[in-house]
N, CA and C atoms as an extended XYZ file, in Angstrom:
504
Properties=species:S:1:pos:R:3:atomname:S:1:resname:S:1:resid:I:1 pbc="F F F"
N         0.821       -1.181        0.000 N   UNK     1
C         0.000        0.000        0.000 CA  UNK     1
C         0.873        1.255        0.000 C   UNK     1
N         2.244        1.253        0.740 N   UNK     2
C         2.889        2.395        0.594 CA  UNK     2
C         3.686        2.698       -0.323 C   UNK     2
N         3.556        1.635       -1.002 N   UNK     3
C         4.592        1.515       -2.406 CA  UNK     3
C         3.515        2.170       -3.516 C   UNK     3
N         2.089        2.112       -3.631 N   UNK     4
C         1.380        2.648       -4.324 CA  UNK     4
C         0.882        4.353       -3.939 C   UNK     4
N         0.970        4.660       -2.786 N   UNK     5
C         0.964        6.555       -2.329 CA  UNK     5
C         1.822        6.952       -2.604 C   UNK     5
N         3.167        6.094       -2.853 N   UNK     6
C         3.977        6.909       -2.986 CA  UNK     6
C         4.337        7.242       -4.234 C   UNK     6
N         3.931        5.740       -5.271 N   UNK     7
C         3.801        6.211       -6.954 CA  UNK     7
C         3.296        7.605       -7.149 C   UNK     7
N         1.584        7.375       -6.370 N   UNK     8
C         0.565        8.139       -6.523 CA  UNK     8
C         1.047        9.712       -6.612 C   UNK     8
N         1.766        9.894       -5.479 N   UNK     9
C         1.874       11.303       -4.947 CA  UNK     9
C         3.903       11.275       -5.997 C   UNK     9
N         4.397       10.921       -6.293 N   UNK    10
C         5.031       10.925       -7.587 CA  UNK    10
C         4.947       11.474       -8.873 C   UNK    10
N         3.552       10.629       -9.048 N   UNK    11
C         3.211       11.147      -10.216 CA  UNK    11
C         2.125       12.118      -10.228 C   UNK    11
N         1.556       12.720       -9.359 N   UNK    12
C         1.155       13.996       -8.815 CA  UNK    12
C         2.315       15.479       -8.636 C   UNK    12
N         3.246       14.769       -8.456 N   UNK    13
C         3.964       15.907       -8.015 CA  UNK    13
C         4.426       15.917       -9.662 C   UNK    13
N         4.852       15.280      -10.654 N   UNK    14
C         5.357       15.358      -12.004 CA  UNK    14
C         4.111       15.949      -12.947 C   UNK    14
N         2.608       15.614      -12.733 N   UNK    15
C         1.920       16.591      -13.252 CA  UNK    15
C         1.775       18.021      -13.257 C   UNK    15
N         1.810       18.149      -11.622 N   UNK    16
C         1.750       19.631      -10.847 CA  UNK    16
C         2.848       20.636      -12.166 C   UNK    16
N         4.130       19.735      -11.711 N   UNK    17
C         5.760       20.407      -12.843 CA  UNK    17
C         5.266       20.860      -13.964 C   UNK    17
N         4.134       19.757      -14.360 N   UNK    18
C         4.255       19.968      -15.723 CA  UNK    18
C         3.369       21.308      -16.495 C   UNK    18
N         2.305       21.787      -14.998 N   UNK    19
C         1.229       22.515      -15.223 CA  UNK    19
C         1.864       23.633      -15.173 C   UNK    19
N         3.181       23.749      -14.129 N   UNK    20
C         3.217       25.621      -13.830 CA  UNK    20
C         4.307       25.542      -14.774 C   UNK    20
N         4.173       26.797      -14.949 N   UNK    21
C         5.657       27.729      -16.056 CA  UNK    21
C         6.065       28.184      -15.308 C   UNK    21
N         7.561       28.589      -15.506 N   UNK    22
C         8.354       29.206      -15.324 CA  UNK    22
C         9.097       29.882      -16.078 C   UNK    22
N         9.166       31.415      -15.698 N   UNK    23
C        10.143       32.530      -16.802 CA  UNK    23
C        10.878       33.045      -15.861 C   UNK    23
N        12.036       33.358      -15.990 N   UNK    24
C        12.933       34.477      -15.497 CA  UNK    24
C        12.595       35.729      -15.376 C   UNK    24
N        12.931       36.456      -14.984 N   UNK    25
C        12.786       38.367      -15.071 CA  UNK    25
C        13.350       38.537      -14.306 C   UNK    25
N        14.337       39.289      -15.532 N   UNK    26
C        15.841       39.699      -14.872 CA  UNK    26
C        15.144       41.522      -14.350 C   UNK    26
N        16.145       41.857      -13.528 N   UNK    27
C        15.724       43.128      -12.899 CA  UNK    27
C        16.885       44.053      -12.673 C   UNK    27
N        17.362       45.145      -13.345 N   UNK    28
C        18.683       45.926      -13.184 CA  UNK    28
C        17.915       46.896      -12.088 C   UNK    28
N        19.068       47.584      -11.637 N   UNK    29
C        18.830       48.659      -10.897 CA  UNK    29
C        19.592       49.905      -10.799 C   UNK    29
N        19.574       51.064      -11.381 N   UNK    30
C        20.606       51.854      -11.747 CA  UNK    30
C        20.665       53.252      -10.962 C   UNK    30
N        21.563       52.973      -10.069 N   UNK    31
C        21.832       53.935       -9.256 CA  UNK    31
C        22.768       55.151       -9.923 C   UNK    31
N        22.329       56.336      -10.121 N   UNK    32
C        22.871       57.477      -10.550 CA  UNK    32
C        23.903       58.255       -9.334 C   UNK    32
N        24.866       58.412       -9.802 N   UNK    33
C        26.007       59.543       -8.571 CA  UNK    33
C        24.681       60.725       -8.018 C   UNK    33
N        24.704       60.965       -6.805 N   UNK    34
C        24.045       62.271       -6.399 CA  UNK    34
C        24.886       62.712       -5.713 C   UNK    34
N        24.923       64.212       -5.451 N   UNK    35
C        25.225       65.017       -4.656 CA  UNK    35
C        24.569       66.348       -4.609 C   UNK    35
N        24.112       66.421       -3.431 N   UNK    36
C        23.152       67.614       -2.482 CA  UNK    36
C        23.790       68.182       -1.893 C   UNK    36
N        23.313       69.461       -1.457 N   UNK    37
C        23.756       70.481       -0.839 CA  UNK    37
C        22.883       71.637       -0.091 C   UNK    37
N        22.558       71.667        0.892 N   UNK    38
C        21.732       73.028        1.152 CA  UNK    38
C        22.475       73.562        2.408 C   UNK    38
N        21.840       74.745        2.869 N   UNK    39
C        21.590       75.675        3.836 CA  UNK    39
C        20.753       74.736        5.003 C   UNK    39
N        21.427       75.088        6.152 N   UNK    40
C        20.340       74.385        7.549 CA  UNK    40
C        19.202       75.497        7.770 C   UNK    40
N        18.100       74.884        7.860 N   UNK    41
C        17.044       75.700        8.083 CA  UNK    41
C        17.834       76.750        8.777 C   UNK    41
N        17.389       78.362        8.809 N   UNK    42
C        17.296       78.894       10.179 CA  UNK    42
C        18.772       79.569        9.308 C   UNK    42
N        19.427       79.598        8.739 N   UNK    43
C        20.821       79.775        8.180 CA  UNK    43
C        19.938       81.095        7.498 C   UNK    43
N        20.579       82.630        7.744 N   UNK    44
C        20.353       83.435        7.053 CA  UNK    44
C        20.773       83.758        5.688 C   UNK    44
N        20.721       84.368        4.610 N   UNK    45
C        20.839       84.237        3.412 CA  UNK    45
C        21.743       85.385        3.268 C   UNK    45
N        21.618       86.236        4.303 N   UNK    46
C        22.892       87.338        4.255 CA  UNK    46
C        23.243       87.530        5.716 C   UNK    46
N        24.660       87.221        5.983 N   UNK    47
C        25.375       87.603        6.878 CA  UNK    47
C        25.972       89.204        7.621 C   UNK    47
N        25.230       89.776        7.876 N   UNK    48
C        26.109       91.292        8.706 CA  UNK    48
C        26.845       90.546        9.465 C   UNK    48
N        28.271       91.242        8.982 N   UNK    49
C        29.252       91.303       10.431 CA  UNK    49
C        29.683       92.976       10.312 C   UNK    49
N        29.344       93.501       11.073 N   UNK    50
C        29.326       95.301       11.742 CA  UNK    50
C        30.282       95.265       12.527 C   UNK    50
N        31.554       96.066       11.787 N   UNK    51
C        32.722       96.882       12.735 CA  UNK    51
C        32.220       98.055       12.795 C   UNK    51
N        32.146       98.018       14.482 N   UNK    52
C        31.215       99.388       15.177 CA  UNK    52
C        32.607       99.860       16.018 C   UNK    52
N        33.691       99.659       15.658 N   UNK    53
C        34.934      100.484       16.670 CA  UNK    53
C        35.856       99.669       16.184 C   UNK    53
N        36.931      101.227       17.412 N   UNK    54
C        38.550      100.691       16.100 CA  UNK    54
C        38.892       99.228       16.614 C   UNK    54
N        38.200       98.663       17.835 N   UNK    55
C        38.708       96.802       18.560 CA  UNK    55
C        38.672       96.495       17.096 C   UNK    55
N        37.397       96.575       16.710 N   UNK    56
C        36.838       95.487       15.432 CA  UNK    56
C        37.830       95.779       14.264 C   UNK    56
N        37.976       97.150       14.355 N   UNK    57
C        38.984       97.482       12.677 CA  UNK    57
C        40.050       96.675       12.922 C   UNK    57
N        40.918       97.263       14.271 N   UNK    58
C        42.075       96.760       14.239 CA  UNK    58
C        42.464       95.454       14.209 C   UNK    58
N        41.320       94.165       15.040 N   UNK    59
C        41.769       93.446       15.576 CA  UNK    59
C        40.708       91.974       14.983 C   UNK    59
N        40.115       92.894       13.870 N   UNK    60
C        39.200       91.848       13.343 CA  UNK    60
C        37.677       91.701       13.777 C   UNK    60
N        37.180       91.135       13.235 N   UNK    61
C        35.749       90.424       13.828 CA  UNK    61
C        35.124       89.375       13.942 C   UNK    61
N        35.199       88.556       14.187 N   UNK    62
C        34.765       87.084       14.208 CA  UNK    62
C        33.109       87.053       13.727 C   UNK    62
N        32.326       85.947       13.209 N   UNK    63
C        31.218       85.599       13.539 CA  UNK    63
C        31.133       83.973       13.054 C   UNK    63
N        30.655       83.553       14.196 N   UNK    64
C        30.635       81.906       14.360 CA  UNK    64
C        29.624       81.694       13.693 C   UNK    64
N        29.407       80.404       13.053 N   UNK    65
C        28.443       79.322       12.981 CA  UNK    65
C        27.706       80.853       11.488 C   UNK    65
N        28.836       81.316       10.892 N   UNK    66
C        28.180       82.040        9.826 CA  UNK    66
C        27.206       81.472        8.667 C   UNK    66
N        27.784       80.472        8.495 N   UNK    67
C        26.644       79.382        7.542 CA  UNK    67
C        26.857       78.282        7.783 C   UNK    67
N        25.563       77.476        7.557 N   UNK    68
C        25.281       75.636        8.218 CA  UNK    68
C        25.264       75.165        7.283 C   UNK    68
N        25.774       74.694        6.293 N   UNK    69
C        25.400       73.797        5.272 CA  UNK    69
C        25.461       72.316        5.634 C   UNK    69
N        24.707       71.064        4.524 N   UNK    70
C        24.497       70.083        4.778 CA  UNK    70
C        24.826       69.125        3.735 C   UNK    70
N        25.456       68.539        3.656 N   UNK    71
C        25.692       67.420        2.000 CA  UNK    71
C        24.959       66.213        2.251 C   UNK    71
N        24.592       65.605        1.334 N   UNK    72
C        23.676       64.326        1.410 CA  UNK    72
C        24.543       63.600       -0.164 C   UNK    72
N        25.138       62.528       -0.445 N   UNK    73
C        25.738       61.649       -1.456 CA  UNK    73
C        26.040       60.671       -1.371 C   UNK    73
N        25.937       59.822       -2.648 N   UNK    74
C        26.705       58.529       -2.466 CA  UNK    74
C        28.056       58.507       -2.726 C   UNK    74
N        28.722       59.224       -2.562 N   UNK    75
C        29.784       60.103       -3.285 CA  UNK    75
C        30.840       60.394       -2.360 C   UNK    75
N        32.223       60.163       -2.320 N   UNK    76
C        33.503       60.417       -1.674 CA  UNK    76
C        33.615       62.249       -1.973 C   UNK    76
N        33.012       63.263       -1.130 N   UNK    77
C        32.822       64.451       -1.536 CA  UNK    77
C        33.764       65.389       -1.207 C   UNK    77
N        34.156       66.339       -1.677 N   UNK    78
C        35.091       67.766       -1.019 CA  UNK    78
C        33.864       69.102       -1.060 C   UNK    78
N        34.357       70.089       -0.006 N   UNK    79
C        33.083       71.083       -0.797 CA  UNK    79
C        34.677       72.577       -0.303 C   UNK    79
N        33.849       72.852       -1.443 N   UNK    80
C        35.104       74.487       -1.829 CA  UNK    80
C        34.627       75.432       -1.400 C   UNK    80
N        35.064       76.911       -1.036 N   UNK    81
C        34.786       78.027       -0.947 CA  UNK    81
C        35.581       78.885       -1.874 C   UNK    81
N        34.709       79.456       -2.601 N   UNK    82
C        35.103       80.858       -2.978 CA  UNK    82
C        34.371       82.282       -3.250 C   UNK    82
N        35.001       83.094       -3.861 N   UNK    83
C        34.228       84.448       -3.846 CA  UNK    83
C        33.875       84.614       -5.238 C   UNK    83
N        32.550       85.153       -5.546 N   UNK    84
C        32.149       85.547       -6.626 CA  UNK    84
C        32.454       86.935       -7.421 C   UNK    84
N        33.858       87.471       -7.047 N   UNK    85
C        34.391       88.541       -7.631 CA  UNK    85
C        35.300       89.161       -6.460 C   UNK    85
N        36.437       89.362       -7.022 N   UNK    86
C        37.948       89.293       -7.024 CA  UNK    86
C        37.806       90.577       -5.410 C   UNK    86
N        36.536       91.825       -5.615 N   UNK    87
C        36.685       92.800       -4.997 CA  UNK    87
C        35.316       92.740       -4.229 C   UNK    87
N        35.387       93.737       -2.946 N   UNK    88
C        33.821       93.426       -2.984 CA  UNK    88
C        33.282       94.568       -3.054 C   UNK    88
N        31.618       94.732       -3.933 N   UNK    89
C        31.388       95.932       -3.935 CA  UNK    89
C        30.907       96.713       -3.128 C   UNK    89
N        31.140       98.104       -3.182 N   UNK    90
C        31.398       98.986       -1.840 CA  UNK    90
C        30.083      100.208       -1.993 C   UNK    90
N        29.130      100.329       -1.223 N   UNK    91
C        28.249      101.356       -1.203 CA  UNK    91
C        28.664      102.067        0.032 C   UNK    91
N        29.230      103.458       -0.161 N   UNK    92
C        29.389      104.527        0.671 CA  UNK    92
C        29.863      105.876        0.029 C   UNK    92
N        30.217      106.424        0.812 N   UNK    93
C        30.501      108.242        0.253 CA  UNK    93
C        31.902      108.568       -0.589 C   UNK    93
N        32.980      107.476       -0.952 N   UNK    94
C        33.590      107.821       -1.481 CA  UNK    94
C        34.104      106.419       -3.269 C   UNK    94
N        34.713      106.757       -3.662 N   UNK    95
C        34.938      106.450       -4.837 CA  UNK    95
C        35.402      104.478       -4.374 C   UNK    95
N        34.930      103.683       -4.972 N   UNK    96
C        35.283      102.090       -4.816 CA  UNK    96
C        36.835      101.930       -3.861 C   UNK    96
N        37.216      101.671       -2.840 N   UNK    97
C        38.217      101.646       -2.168 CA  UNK    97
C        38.889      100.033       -2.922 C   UNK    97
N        38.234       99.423       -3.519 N   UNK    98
C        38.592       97.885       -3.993 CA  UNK    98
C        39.209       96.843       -2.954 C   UNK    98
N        38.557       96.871       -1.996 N   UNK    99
C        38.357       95.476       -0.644 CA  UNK    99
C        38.894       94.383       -1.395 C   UNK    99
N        39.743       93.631       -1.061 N   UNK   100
C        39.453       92.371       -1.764 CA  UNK   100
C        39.065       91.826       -1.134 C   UNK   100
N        38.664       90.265       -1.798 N   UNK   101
C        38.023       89.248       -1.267 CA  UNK   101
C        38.497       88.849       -0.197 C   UNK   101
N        39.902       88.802        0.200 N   UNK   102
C        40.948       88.172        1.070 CA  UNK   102
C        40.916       88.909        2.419 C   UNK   102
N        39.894       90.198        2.684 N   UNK   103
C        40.049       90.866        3.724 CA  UNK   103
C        38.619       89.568        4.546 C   UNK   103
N        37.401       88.795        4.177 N   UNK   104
C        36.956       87.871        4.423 CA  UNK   104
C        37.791       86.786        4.606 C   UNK   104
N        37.847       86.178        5.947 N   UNK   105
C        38.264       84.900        5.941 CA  UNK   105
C        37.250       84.062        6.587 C   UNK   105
N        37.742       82.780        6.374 N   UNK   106
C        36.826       81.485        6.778 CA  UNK   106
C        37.445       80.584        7.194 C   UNK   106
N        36.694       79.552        8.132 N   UNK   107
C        37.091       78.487        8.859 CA  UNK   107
C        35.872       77.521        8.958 C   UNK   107
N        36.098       76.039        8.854 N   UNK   108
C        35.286       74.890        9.343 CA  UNK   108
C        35.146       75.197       11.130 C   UNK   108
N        34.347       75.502       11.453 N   UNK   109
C        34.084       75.723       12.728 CA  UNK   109
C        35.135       74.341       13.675 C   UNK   109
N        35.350       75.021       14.591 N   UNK   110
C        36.399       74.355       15.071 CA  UNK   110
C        38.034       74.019       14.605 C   UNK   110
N        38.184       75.021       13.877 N   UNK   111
C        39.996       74.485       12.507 CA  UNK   111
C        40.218       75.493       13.410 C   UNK   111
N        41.345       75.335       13.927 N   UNK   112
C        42.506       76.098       14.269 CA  UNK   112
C        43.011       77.361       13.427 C   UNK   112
N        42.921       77.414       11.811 N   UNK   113
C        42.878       78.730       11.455 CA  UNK   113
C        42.232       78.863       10.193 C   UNK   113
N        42.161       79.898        9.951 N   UNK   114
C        41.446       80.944        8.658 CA  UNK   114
C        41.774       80.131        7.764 C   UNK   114
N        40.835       80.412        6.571 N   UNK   115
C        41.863       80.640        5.112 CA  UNK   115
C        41.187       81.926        4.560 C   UNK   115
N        42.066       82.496        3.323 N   UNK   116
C        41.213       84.125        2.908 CA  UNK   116
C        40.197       83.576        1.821 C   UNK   116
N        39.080       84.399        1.611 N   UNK   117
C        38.825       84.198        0.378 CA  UNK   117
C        39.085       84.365       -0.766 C   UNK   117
N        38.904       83.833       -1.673 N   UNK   118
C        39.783       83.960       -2.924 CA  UNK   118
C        38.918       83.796       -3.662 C   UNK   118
N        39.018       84.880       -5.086 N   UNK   119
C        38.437       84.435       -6.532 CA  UNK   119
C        39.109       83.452       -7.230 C   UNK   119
N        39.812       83.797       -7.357 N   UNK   120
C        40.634       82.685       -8.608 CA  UNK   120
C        41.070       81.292       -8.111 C   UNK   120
N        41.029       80.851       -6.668 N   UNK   121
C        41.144       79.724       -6.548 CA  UNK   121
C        40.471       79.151       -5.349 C   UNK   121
N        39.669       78.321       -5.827 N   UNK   122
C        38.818       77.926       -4.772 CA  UNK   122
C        39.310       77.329       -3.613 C   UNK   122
N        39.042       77.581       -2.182 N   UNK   123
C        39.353       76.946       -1.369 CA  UNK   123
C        38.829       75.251       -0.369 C   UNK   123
N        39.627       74.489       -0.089 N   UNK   124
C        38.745       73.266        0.338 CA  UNK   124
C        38.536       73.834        1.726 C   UNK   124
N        37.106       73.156        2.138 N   UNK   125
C        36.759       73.599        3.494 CA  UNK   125
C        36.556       72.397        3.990 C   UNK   125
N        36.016       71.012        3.501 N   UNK   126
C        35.614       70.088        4.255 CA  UNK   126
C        35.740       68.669        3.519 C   UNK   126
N        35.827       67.778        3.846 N   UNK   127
C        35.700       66.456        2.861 CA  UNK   127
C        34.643       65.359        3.920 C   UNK   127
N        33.988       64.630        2.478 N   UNK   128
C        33.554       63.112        3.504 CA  UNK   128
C        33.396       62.240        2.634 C   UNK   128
N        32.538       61.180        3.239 N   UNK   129
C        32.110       60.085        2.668 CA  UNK   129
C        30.607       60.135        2.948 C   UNK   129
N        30.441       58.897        1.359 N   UNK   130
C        28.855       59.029        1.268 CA  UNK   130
C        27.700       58.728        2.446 C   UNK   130
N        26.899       59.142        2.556 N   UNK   131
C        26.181       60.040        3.527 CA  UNK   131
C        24.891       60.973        3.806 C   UNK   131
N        23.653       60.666        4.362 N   UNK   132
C        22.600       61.588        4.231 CA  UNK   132
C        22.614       62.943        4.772 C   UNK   132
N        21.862       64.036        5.093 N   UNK   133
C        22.057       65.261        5.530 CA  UNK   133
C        22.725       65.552        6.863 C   UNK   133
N        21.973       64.233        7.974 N   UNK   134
C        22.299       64.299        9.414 CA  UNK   134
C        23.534       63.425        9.997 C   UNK   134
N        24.124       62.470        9.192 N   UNK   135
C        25.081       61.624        9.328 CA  UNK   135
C        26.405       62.620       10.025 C   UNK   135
N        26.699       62.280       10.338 N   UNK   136
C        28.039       62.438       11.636 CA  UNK   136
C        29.004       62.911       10.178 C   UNK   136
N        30.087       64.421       10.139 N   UNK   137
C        30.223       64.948        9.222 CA  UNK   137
C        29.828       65.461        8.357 C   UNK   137
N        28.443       65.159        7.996 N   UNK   138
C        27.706       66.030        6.737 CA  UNK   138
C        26.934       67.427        6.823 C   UNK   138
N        27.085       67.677        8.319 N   UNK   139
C        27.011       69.210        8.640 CA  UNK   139
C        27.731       69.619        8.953 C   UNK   139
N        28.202       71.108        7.833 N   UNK   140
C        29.489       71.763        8.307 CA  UNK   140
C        28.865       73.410        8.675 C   UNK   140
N        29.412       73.681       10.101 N   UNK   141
C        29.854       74.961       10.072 CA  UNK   141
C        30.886       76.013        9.802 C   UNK   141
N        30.224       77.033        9.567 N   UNK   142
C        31.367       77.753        8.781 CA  UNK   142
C        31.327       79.105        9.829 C   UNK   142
N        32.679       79.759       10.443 N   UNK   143
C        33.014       80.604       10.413 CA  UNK   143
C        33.551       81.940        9.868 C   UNK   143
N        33.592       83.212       10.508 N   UNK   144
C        33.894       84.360        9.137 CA  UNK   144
C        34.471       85.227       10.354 C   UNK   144
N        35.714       85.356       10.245 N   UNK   145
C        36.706       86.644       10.191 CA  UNK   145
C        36.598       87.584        9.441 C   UNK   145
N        36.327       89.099        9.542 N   UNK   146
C        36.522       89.665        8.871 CA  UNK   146
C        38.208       90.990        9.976 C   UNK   146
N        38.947       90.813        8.751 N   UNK   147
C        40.311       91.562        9.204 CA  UNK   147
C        40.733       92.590        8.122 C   UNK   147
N        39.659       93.846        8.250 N   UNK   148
C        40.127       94.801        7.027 CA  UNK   148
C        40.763       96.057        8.032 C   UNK   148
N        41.579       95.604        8.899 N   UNK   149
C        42.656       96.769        9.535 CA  UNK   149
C        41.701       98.079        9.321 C   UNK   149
N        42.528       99.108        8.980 N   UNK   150
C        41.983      100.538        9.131 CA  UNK   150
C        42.431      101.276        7.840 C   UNK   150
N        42.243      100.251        6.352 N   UNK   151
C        42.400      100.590        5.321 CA  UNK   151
C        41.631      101.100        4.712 C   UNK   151
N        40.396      100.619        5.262 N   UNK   152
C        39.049      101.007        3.976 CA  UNK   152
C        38.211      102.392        4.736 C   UNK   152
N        36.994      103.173        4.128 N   UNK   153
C        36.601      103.787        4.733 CA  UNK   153
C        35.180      103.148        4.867 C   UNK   153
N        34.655      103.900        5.663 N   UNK   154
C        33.114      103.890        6.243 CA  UNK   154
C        32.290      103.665        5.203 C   UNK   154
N        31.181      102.425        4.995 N   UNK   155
C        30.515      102.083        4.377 CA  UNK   155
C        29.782      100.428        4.370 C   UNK   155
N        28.977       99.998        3.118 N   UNK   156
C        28.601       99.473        3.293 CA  UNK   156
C        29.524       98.348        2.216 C   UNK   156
N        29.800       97.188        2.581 N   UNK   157
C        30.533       96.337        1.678 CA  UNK   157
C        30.046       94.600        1.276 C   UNK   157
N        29.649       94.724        0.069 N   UNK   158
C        28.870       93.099       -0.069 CA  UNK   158
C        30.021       92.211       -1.308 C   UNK   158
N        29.833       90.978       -0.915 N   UNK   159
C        30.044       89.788       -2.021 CA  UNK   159
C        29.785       88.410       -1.670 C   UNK   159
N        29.643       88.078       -2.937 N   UNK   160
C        29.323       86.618       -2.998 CA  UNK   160
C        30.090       85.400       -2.325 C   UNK   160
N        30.056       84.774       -1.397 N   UNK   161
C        30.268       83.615       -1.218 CA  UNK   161
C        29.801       82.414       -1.871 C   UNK   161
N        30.846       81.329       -2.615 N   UNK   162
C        30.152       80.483       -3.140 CA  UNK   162
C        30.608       79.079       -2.713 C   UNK   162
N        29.822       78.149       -2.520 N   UNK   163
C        30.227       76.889       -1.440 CA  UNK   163
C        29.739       76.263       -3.296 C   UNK   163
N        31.032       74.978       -3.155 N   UNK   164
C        30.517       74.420       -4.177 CA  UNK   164
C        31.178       72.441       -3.977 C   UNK   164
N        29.904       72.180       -3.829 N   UNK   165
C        30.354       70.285       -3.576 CA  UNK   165
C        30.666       69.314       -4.912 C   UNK   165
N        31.410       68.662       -4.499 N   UNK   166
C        31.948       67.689       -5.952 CA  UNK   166
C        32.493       66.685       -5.730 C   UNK   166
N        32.549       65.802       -6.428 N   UNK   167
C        33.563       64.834       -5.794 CA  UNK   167
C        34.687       64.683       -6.108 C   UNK   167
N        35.443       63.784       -5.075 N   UNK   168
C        36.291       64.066       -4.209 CA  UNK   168
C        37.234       63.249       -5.401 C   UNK   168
């Protein structure tokens, strides 16, 4: 008797085979390089730093935590700083004094020192590895020295900062 259930269910199981199909479907998946970049909420879009006395002329001005940026990549990343023109432009009572960029300096919050800003060659401020916005390294603060001694006169002085991520 068990020699015949077991034909039975044999040749049950070789019909079953014979009923279902089977196809393949192959499935790619194509991951594209990204790299992101923003501002941390709450990060103002223009920075005042106000020398209100000769401490500040002479001796500089600091302002911490000047911009928060955030990188998100799958990507071995560097991110650069530079200035969007060589001088910065000057609204006040006398004729363009021509500031350069280099009287701005910057620091990764916490670096031991400056670097100036520069047009013509971008500066590195930070490096990582791939990484979402909040990951340990992918928020950098940025500091701003400003050290324009007692060269320039009284006024108002703007330029571009430009943060730019790439890989590494």
């Amino acid at each position: 008797m068990l020699g015949k259930v077991t034909s039975i269910l044999l040749v049950l199981l070789a019909v079953s085979e014979l009923t279902m199909g089977q196809s393949p479907h192959d499935v790619t998946i194509d991951i594209a390089n990204t790299l992101d970049m923003k501002f941390v909420n709450g990060t103002s879009a223009i920075q005042n730093i106000a020398l209100t006395s000769s401490t500040d002329l002479g001796d500089g001005k600091e302002k911490a935590n000047a911009a928060q940026l955030q990188v998100r990549t799958n990507l071995n990343w560097k991110l650069m700083v530079s200035a969007g023109f060589p001088i910065f432009s000057y609204f006040g009572s006398v004729v363009n004094p021509n500031m350069p960029a280099s009287v701005l300096t910057f620091r990764k919050s916490g670096a031991a020192t400056y670097s100036a800003l520069s047009y013509d060659t971008p500066v590195e401020l930070a490096t990582g590895s791939p990484g979402d916005y909040t990951d340990t390294g992918h928020e950098i603060n940025v500091d701003y020295l400003v050290d324009s001694g007692y060269d320039y006169p009284a006024g108002l002085y703007f330029i571009n900062v430009f943060y730019t991520a790439s890989e590494q």
